[in-house]
N, C-alpha and C positions, 0 to 999 in steps of 0.2 A: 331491498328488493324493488325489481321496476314496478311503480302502481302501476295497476288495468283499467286506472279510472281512463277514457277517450284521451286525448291530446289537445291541448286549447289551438281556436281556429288561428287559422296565420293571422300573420297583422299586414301580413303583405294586399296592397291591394287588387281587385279584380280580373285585372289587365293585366298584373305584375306575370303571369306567368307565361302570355303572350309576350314579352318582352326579351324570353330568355331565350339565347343562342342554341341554334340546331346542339350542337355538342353537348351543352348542359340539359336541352331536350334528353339527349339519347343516353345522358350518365344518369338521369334520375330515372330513366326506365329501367338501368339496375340498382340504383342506388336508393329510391324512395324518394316522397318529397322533403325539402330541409326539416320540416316538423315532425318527420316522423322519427321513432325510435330507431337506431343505427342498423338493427337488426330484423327489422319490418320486411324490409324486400329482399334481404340474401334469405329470409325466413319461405317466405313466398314463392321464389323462384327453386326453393328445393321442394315445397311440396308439387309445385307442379310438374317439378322431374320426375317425383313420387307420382305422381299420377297420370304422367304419359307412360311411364316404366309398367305399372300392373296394366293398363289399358292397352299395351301395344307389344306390351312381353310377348314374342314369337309369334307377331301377327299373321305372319307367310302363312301358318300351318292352322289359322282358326276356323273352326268348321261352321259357324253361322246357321244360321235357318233358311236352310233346304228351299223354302217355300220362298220366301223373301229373294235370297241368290238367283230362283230360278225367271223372277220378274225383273231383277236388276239388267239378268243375261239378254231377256225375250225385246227389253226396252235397249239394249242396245244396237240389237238389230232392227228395231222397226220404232220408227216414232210414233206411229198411232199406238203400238201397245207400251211405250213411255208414257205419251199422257194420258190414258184410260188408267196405267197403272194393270194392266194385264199379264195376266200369268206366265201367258206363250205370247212366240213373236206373231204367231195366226191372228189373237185377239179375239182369241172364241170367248173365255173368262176375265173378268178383273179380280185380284187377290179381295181380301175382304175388309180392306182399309183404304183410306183414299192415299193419294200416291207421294204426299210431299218427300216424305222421308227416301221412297226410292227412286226421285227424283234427284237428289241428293250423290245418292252411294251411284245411281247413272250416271252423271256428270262425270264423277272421279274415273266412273272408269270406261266413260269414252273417251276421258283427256287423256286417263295415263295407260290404259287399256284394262279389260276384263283379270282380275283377278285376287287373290288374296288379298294382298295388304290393300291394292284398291278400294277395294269394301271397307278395309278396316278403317280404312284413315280417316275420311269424314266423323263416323263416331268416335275416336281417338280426339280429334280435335273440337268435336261440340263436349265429350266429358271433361277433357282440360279447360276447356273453356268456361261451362260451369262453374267448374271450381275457383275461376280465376272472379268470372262475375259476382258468385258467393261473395268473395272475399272482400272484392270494393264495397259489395251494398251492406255488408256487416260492420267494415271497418269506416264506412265513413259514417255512420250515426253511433257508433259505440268502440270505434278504436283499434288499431292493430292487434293486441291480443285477441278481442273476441274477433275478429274477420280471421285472423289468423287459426285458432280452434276451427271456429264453423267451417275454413277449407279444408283443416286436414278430417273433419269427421266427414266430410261429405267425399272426401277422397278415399278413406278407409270404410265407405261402405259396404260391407260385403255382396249385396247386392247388385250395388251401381257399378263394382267392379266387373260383376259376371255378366250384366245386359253391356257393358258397353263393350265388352270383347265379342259382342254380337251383333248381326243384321236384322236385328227387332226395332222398329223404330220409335222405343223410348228413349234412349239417349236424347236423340233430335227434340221430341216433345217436351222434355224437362230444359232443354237449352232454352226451346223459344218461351215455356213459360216463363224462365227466368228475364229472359229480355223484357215479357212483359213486365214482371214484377220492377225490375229497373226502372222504365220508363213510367210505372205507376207513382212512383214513390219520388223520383223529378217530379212531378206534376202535382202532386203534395205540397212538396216544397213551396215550390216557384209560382204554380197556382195558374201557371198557363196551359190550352187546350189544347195543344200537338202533340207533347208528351203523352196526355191522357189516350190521343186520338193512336199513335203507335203503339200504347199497352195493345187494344182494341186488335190490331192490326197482327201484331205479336202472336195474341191470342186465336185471331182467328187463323193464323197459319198451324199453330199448333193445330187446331178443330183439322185439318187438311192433313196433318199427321197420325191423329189418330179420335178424330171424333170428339162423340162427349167429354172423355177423359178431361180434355183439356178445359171443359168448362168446371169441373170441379174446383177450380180456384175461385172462378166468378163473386162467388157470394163475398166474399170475403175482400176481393178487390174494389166492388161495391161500397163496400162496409166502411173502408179503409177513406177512399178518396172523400166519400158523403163527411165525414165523421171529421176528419182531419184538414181537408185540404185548404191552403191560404184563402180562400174566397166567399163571400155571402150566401150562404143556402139556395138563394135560386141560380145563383152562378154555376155553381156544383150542380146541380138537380140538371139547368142547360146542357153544361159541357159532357154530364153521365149519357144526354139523350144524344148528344152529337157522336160521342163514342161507342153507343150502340149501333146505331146506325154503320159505323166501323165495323163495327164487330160481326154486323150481316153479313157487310158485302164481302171481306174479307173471307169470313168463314165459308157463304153458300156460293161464293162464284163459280167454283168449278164442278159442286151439285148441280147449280141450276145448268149450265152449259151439258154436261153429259145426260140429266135427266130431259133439255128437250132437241137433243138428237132424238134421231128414229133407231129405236130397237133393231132393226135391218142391217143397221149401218154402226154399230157400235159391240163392245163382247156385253156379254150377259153379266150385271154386276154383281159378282161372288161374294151370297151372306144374305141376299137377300129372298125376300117371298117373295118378290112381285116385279122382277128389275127395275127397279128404281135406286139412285142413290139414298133419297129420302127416306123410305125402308130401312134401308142400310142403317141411316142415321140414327131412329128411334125405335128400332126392332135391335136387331143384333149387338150394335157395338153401341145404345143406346140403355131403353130401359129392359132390354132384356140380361144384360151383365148386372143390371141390379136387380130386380125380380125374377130372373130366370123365367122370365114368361116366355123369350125367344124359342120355339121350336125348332129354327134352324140349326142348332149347337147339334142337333144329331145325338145319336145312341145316349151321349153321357147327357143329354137334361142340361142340369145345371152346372156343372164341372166342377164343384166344390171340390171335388178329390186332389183335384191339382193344389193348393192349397190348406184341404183342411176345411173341416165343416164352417161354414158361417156363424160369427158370432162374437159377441164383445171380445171375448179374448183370442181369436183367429191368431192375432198376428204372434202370440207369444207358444205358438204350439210349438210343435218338434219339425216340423216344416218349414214355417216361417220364423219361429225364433229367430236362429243366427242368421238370419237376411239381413234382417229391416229393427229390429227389438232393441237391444243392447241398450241405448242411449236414451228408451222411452223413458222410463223413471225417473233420471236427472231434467229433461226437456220439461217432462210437465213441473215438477219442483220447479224449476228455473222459470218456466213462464209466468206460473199464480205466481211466483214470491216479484218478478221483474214487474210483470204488470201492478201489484199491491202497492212497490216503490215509487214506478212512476203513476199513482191512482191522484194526485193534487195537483198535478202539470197543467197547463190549460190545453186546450182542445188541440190546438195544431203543434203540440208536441212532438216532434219528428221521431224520437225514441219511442213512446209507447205506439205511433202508427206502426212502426218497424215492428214490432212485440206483436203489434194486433193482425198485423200481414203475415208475418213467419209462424205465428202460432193457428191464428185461421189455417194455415197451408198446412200445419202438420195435423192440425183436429180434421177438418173435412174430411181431408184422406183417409185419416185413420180410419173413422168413420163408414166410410165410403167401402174402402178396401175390407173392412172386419166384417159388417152387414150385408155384405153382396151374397144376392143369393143364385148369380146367374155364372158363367163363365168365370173362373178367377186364374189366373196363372202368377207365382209368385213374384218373380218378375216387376208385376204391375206396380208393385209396391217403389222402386226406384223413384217415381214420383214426388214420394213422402220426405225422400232424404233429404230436400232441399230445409227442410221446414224444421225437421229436428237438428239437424247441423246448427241455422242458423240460432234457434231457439239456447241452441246447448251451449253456441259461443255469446250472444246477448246477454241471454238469461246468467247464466254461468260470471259473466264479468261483474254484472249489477250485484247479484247476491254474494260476491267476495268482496265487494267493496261497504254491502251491508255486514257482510261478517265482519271488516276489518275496521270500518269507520263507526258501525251502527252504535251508539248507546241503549239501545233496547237488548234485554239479555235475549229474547228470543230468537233475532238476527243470528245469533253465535250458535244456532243448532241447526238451520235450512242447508246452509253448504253440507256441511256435512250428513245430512240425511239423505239428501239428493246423489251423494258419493257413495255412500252407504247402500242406497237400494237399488242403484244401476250396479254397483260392485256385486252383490251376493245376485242380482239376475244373471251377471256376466256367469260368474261360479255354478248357476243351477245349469243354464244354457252348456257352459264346457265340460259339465260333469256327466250331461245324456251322452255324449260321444267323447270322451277320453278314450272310452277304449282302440279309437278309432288311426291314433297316430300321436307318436309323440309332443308332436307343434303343440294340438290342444291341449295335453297335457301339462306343458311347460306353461300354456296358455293360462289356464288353471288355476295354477299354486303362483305366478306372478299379477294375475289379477286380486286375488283371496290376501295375499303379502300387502303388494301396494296399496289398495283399496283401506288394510286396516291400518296401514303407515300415514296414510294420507286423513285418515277420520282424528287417530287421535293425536297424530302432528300438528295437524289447524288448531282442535282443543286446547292440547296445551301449548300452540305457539299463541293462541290469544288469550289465555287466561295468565299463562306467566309472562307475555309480552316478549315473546321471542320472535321476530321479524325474520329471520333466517331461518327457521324452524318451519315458520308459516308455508316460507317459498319451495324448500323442498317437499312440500307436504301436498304443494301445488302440483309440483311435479310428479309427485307420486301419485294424486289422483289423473293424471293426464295420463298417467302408464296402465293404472288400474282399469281406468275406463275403453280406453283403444287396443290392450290386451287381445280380449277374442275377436271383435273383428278383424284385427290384424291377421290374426290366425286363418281367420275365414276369408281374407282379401287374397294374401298370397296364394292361399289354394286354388281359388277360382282365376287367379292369375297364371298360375301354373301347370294347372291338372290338364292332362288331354280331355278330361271327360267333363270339363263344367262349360263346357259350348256346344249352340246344340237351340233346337227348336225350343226348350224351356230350359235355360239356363238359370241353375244356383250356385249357391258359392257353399264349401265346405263338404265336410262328409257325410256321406249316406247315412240318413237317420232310420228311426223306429217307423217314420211315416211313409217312407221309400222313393223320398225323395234325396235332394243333395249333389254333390258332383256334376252330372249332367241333367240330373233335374230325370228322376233314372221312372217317372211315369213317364214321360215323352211330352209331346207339345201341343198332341190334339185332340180333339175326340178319338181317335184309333190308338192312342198311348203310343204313337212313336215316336221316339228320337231322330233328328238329323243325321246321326250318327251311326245310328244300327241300322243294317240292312241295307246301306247305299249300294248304288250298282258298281261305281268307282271308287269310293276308300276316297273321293277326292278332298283336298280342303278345301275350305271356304271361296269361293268364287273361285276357282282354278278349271280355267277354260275349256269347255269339252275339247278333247283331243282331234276328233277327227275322224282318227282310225277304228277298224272294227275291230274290237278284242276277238282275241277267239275262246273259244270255250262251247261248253257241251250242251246240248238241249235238255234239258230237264225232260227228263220223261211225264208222261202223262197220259192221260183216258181219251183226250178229244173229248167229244162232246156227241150227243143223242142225235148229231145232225148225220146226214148219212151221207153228204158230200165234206171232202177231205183232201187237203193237200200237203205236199212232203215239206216238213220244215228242216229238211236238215241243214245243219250250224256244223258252223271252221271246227275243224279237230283238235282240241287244247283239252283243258282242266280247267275251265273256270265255271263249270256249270252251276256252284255252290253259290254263287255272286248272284243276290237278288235284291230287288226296291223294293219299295212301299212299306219300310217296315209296321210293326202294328198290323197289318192284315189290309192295305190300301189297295191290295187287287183281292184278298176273300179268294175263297175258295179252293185254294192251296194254287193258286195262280203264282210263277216266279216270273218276273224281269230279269233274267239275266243277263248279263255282256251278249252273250251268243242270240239272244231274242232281239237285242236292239240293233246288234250286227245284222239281221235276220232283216228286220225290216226297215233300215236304210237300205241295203242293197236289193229290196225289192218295192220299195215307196213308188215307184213307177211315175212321177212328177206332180204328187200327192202336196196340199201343203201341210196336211198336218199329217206325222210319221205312224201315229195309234190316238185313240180315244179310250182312256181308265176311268176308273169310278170316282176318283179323290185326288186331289190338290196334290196331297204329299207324293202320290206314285208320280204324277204325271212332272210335276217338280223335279225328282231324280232322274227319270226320264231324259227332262229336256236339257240337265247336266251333263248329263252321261252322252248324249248323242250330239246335244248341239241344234238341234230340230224341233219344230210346230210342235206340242201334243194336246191335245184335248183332254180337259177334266170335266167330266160330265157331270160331276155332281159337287163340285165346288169343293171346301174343309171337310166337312162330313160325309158328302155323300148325299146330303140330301136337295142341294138347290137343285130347280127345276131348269136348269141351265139345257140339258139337251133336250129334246122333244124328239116324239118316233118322227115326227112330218120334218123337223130339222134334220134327222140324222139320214134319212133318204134323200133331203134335198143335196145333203153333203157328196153324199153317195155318189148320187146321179150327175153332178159336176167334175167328179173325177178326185176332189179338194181333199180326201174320206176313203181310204181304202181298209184299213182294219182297226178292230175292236175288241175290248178284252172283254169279255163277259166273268162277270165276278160275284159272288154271294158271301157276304158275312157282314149279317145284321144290317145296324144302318147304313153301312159303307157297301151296302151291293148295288148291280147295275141295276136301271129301273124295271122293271119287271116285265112290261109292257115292251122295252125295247130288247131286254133279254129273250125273249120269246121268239121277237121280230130276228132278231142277225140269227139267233138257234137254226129258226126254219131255213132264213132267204141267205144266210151267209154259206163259206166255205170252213172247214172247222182245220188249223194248221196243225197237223198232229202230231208236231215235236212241242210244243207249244202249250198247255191246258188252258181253256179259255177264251186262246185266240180264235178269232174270226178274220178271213178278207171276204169284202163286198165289193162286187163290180156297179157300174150301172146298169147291168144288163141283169140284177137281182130284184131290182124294183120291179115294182108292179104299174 
């Protein structure tokens, strides 16, 4: 059988590979380098077939996040609300992240234009790319098998498949932290300051993607350079302060830039209490997603629900299990037993730093992700995958070569315990939803098979000294173990219903989530999916035209001025947004309302003003036009004011308004009172309001 001990280093020297002819360049980019095992790179190049194939499976038709789409749209028509990162193309609001990532999905699709696969492809190409990054930083400190494992687990994440068939921007976040990780781990090595000073730079572009999140590695990168790296103690301690200093500028540059513009002159930044980025940063998508101290999250508090209560075992509920789980029991096995091995190495031992980075990255998170007590969406967890991949392929190679080399009897029972207890987790995880679909069930009894083929094949291929016995035995735990994600990868590659504002992977469980992730994506529990005004997919261009369809009936309003809303004559009156309740009050959007008011917007720039992100997002898909969300995700930023929304008014920029009540997601009270009295109430319409300026006071 082939060992998985690494590959001894060439003997070629330095330069020897600068030496080689374009052509033998471009045959070893399918052939591998001569050192490597025959099979290393046709191995490589089929996983990442594998992982453009789930990630790009029927991209034309993927529905994405409504909310996200609708800021990619708003930034193609206008550059100020690109780089604000703004909702609409007005730049009344900014989404509630800072903009890198939809910076990104903009680019593709002003180069290639507005729509599906446009969106998709960026993240298509940052999660192949992962996997492909994975695989160098696994394979060149511990070998083509284990780089090899670590891509395909991180490829078969059930998870990381269903975010990256999405316009959520963790694919991007987990790409750049890998680059930093990369460049971390150069700088190890080699012991020089640029390396270290791009981790920094890496990292703070991630910060630009999605905030804190991305400093959740820190500690551990820290840990890592101080601990390990070629150079004297105060060298490292220097080059750490020089790299922070990276890590500022990179991270707060385009906080500080939008925090000191003038409020006048910029949208109101969505998520925050106080418009400022800064807020943003340690309020909401800071330490309010761990303490749930944030207020802003609206109606749902702390969002545990999405998720699953907080707590050491969060991630193995019926929610999160077949996400993120599967491979936890082997990874920690593999880590205490790889670290134990290499525990006599000396300090700049490049293997146990890779141990103490990969495993750091998967404990933090876990961590991180289990004890949150603020905002959690499942989702979040795609993060983690990098860590337990690599950990599964490291750890994984070192303890079979303790099983197969070690003289210690104790060596000869870690493989297979760590097989063993990701096996019967696989088994309890496929056994909550067997009834759910065949796949899992096949899923099932081929993990439960292989799993115990693979425990007591190693057994007796090492105690009777059977080397062929050993390898299929290998292979059986490589089937055992990638069994249910498998199951759960294709699904969410496949399903109409697993994209979507909270995308999961597999089927609807006891917790009610799964498929599309079937609580929805926001405080309002809606889907991308349910309730759109167009059925349209994922970035798929407003059309243009005005659907026709029927006015929903409705009461008007207490006001006792009234005008005729009547809509095109068709059948589409049943076609409404905001699903979850983003207009309240039994308020609909239909085709016939949006048709309604583009042909009467009167040289208006924004087309209506709703309570919530998510209506105003379908809104601006469905029509193509300005809308205003007055109250941000939930409803509750303070984003309009009554003195703003009469200055709007009286400009002419502002002609109508949806007045809306349900819970946190209603209009503000103050302002609802105001258009009640001073507006005109459309009485095909419930809710709507138009204001002239001649309603001011």
């Amino acid at each position: 059988m082939t060992t998985l001990a690494p590959p001894p280093a060439s003997a070629a020297p330095e330069g020897g590979q600068r030496s080689a002819t374009p052509s033998a360049r471009l045959g070893r980019l399918f052939t591998g380098a001569p050192e490597d095992p025959r099979w290393a790179r046709p191995a490589l190049w089929a996983i990442l077939v594998l992982a453009t194939a789930l990630y790009a499976w029927n991209m034309n038709s993927l529905t994405g996040n409504s909310f996200y789409n609708a800021a990619v749209y708003s930034g193609t028509k206008s550059w100020k609300a690109f780089f604000f990162g703004a909702l609409d193309a007005g730049s009344f609001i900014t989404v509630d992240k800072p903009p890198f990532a939809l910076w990104v999905m903009g680019l593709s699709a002003r180069i290639f234009g507005y729509g599906s696969w446009q969106l998709a492809l960026p993240m298509v190409a940052v999660g192949t790319g992962s996997v492909a990054l994975l695989y160098r930083m696994v394979k060149r400190d511990f070998g083509a098998v284990a780089g090899t494992i670590a891509a395909l687990v991180l490829t078969l994440t059930p998870i990381t498949v269903a975010i990256t068939r999405d316009t959520n921007p963790d694919p991007i976040l987990v790409f750049l932290m890998l680059l930093g990780a990369a460049a971390l781990m150069k700088a190890v090595r080699n012991g020089r300051l640029m390396p270290l000073v791009w981790s920094a730079v890496a990292i703070g572009f991630a910060f630009n993607t999605k905030m804190m999140q991305a400093y959740v590695v820190l500690p551990v990168f820290f840990l890592v350079y101080l601990w390990a790296a070629q150079l004297s103690l105060g060298r490292r301690i220097r080059n750490l302060a020089v790299a922070t200093v990276a890590l500022v500028v990179s991270s707060a540059w385009w906080m500080v830039i939008v925090d000191l513009i003038p409020a006048s002159s910029r949208p109101y930044i969505g998520g925050s209490t106080d418009n400022t980025v800064w807020d943003l940063v340690i309020g909401y998508n800071g330490f309010g997603r761990i303490f749930g101290a944030s207020s802003s999250v609206g109606s749902q508090g702390n969002g545990a629900s999405f998720g699953g209560s907080a707590g050491i075992y969060r991630l193995f509920n019926e929610i999160m299990g077949g996400q993120i789980s599967w491979l936890i029991p082997f990874a920690v096995i593999a880590l205490v037993g790889g670290l134990v091995l290499r525990g006599r190495a000396p300090r700049t031992d490049a293997k146990r730093a890779a141990l103490l980075l990969w495993g750091g990255w998967f404990v933090l998170h876990y961590l991180t992700f289990a004890l949150a007590e603020g905002t959690f969406h499942p989702y979040y967890v795609t993060a983690m995958a990098p860590g337990i991949a690599a950990v599964a392929g490291a750890g994984g190679v070192l303890l079979y070569r303790a099983f197969k080399e070690g003289s210690a009897a104790k060596w000869a029972w870690v493989l297979p315990l760590a097989i063993a207890a990701s096996t019967v987790l696989a088994v309890v995880l496929l056994q909550r939803v067997s009834g759910s679909g065949t796949v899992y069930t096949v899923a099932e009894v081929v993990a439960g098979v292989a799993g115990t083929a693979a425990v007591l094949g190693l057994l007796a291929g090492r105690f009777l000294g059977r080397q062929r016995l050993m390898g299929f035995a290998v292979l059986a735990a490589v089937v055992a173990l990638l069994a249910g994600p498998t199951a759960y990868s294709v699904s969410a590659a496949t399903s109409s219903s697993a994209n979507g504002t909270n995308p999961t992977a597999g089927p609807s469980t006891g917790g009610g989530m799964g498929g599309g992730g079937g609580m929805g994506g926001g405080p309002g529990g809606s889907s991308s999916k349910s309730g759109s005004t167009s059925g349209q997919s994922m970035g798929q261009p407003p059309s243009g035209t005005k659907p026709s369809g029927n006015a929903p009936s409705g009461t008007g309003s207490s006001s006792t001025k009234t005008e005729s809303g009547a809509a095109p004559s068709g059948s589409e009156s049943g076609k409404s947004s905001g699903g979850g309740g983003g207009m309240g009050g039994g308020t609909q959007v239909s085709s016939a309302m949006i048709s309604y008011l583009k042909k009467n917007q009167d040289g208006a720039t924004w087309l209506v003003a709703v309570a919530t992100d998510q209506t105003a997002s379908e809104i601006i898909l469905e029509s193509g036009q300005p809308v205003i969300s007055m109250g941000g995700w939930s409803g509750s930023d303070n984003a309009m004011t009554l003195a703003k929304l009469k200055s709007l008014v009286k400009s002419g920029t502002l002609h109508y308004i949806v007045v809306s009540s349900n819970g946190g997601q209603s209009t503000n009270s103050e302002i609802s009172t105001w258009v009640k009295k001073h507006g005109t109430a459309v009485s095909s319409y419930s809710g709507l309001y138009r204001l002239d300026a001649s309603d001011v006071s």
